[in-house]
Structure formats: C-alpha cells, structure tokens
N, C-alpha and C positions, 0 to 999 in steps of 0.2 A: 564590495568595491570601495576603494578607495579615495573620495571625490570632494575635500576638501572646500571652503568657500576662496581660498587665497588661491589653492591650486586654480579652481575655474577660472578665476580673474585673469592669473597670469599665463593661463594657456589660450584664454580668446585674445589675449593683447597679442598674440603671435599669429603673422600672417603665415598662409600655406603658402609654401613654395613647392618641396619634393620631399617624399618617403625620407626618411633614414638613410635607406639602404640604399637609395641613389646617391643622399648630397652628401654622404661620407663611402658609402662603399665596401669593398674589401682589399683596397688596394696595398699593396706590400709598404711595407715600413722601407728605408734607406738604409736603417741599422738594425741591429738585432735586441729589440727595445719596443717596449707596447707604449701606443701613443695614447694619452689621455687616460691612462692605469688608476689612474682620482675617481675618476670620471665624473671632474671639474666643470667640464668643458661641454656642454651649458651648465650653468648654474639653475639652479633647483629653488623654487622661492624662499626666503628664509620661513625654517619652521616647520616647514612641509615636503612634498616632493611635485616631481614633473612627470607626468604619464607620460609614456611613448610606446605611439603606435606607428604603422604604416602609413598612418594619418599625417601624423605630427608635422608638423613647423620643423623642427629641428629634435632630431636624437643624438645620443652620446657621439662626441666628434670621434672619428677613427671606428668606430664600431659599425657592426652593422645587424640591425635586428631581424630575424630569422624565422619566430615563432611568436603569434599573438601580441600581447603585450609586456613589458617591464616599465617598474618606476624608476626615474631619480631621486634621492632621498638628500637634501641635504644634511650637511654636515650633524646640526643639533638632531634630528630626526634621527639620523646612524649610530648617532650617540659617540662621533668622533668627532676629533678636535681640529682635524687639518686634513679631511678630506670628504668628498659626498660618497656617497654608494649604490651600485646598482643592485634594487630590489629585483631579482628577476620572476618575482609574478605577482604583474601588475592583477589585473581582472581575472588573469587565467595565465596558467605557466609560460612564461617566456623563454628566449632563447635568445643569445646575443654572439657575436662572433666575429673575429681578427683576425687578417693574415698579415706577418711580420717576415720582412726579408731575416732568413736563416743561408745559411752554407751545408749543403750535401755531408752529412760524415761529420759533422762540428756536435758536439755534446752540447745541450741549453740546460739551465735549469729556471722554471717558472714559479714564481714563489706569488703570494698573494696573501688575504684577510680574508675568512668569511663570519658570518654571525645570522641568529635567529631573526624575523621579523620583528621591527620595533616600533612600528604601528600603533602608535596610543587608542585610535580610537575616537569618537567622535559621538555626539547628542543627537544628530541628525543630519543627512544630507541634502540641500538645500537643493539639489537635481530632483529630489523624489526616487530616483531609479534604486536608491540600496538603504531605507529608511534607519537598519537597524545599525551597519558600519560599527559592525563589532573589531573589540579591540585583540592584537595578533599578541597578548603578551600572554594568553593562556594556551597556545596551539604549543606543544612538545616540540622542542627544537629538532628530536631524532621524527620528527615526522615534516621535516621541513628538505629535503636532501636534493641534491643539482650535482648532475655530471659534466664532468672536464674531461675533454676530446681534445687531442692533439694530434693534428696531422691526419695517418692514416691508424692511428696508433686505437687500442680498445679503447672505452668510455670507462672512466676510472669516476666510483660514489664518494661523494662527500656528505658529510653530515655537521652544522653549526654545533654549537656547544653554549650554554647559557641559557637563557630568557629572554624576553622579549621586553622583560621590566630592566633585565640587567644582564644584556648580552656581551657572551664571553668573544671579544674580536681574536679569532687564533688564525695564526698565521701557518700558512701550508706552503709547502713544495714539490715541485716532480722535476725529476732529468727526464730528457729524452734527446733522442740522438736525431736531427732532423733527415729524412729522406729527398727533401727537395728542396731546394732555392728559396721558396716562399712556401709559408707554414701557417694554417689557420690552425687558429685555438677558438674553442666552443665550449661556452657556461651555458648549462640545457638546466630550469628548476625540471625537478622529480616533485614538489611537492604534494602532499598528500591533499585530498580535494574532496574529502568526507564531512569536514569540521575545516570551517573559517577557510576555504580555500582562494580568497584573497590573501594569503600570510605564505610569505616565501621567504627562499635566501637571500640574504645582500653578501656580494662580495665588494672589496677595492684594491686599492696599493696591487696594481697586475703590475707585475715588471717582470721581466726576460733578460738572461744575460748569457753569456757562455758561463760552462760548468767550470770550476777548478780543478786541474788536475790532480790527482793523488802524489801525493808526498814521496820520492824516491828512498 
C-alpha cells in the first residue's frame, strides 16, 4: 500500500462528509462530454496522490467509485504535465464509473491515455501497516490490465505500455453506438495481484464526443 507522509497529512486535513459515490454520484452529463476527464477535480497533493475510498472526504468529482479502492496521482506523480490521473488500484483493484447523457442511435467515440504504475516507492511508511512500500516501477506493464465497459456493450482488455521508470502515456479509442439516453462507462483494474499488487493502471484525458462521419 501506498501511504505517503504528505498524502496522510492531507487526507486527515479533510473533513468526512459523504462517500464518493453519493456527493458526485452517476448522474448524467447535459452533454455528450465526460466531466472532470483530468481528473483535476480534487487536486492530488503536490508529489504524491489522494487515496479514495467509500471513506473519503471527497473522490473524483463526476465519478463515482464502484469497487474498493483508487488513487489520485498528481500530475508529477503520472509523469504528466497538465493533467492528474486515476491510479485505479489503490490498496486493491478498483473500479470507477460515469454516466454521460448520449442520444439512442448517435455513434460516440471515447478516446482516453493510459500508462503503467509510476509509484516510485518509498523507505518506509510512517503508518506501520505496509513497512516495505515497494516501488511499482519493476511490476510488467502487461501484468497491469483494466477493462472498459460501455453501456450494455462487452468488457473490452487494455494493456499500458512502458515502465513505471518511463511510462509510455498512449492514447486509446473506441466507437460505440449508444443504446440509451444516458450511458455509463466503466474503468475495472484486472491487475495482476501476485507481485506488488498495489501497482495498477492510471488512465486520464477521458473525453466523449460524437463519431465523424465517413467521407462520401
């Protein structure tokens, strides 16, 4: 586990209010557009990340978390320059999940970034609960894999690409043709939990749009 001394600071500084998944919910988008796709919104301490549980103060706004735990990783953490990213397995594989107003019969295409855990690693954790807080930059990226669910649609595998020293951010896409008015999308980690299985996917940049039409 991953349990930082900055992280614990700034997670007792935060009063409980409600779960995640009450004070943001799965409420439908107005547009056909993922809200908080950075997943900016909270910000992440600088350096580190923000665990989020069922617990938490505050999880990713518009999201709503679904299975165990995910981290927030700020930006230098992701190893990106203008955005944070969701580690989806925090302590144990998480699951996080959006419903965005869609149109019956309209083509979307959802395009996104994912990458290997970037987890440096740490001397000790100052809880006592995980002494050794190995670092995720030795765990194989193809042993890191999270499915994306849309709709009613199957569970389609992804696999990061890179290290965890020097992860490669690639950018994915999928069309799908929406069946209902409102449309959740589901990041499930698959990661592997034999070796280091605090070490999961990050994805970010989620954004939704309608598909282009083909060229006459």
């Amino acid at each position: 586990m991953k349990h930082p001394a900055a992280c614990l600071l700034a997670a007792t500084a935060l009063l409980v209010t409600v779960p995640p998944s009450t004070a943001h919910g799965a409420a439908a988008a107005t547009g056909p557009s993922v809200r908080n796709g950075t997943f900016t919104d909270p910000a992440a301490p600088a350096g580190t990340y923000l665990r989020v549980t069922n617990d938490s103060a505050r999880g990713p706004a518009h999201w709503s978390l679904t299975r165990d735990d995910i981290d927030l990783y700020s930006p230098s953490l992701a190893r990106l320059d203008d955005a944070q990213s969701a580690d989806l397995t925090g302590s144990h594989n998480g699951a996080i999940s959006q419903s965005v107003a869609t149109t019956a019969g309209q083509t979307y295409e959802l395009t996104w970034q994912d990458a290997p855990d970037t987890w440096p690693g740490a001397p000790q954790d100052p809880t006592g609960f995980d002494p050794e807080k190995q670092s995720c930059a030795n765990k194989n990226a193809d042993d890191q894999p999270y499915q994306l669910v849309i709709g009613d649609t199957r569970a389609v595998t992804y696999r990061p690409s890179g290290t965890g020293r020097q992860p490669a951010w690639t950018a994915r896409s999928r069309q799908f043709t929406a069946g209902e008015d409102d449309t959740v999308i589901r990041f499930i980690s698959q990661s592997g939990t034999r070796t280091l299985p605090h070490c999961g996917p990050q994805i970010t940049h989620v954004s939704l749009r309608p598909a282009a039409l083909p060229e006459s």
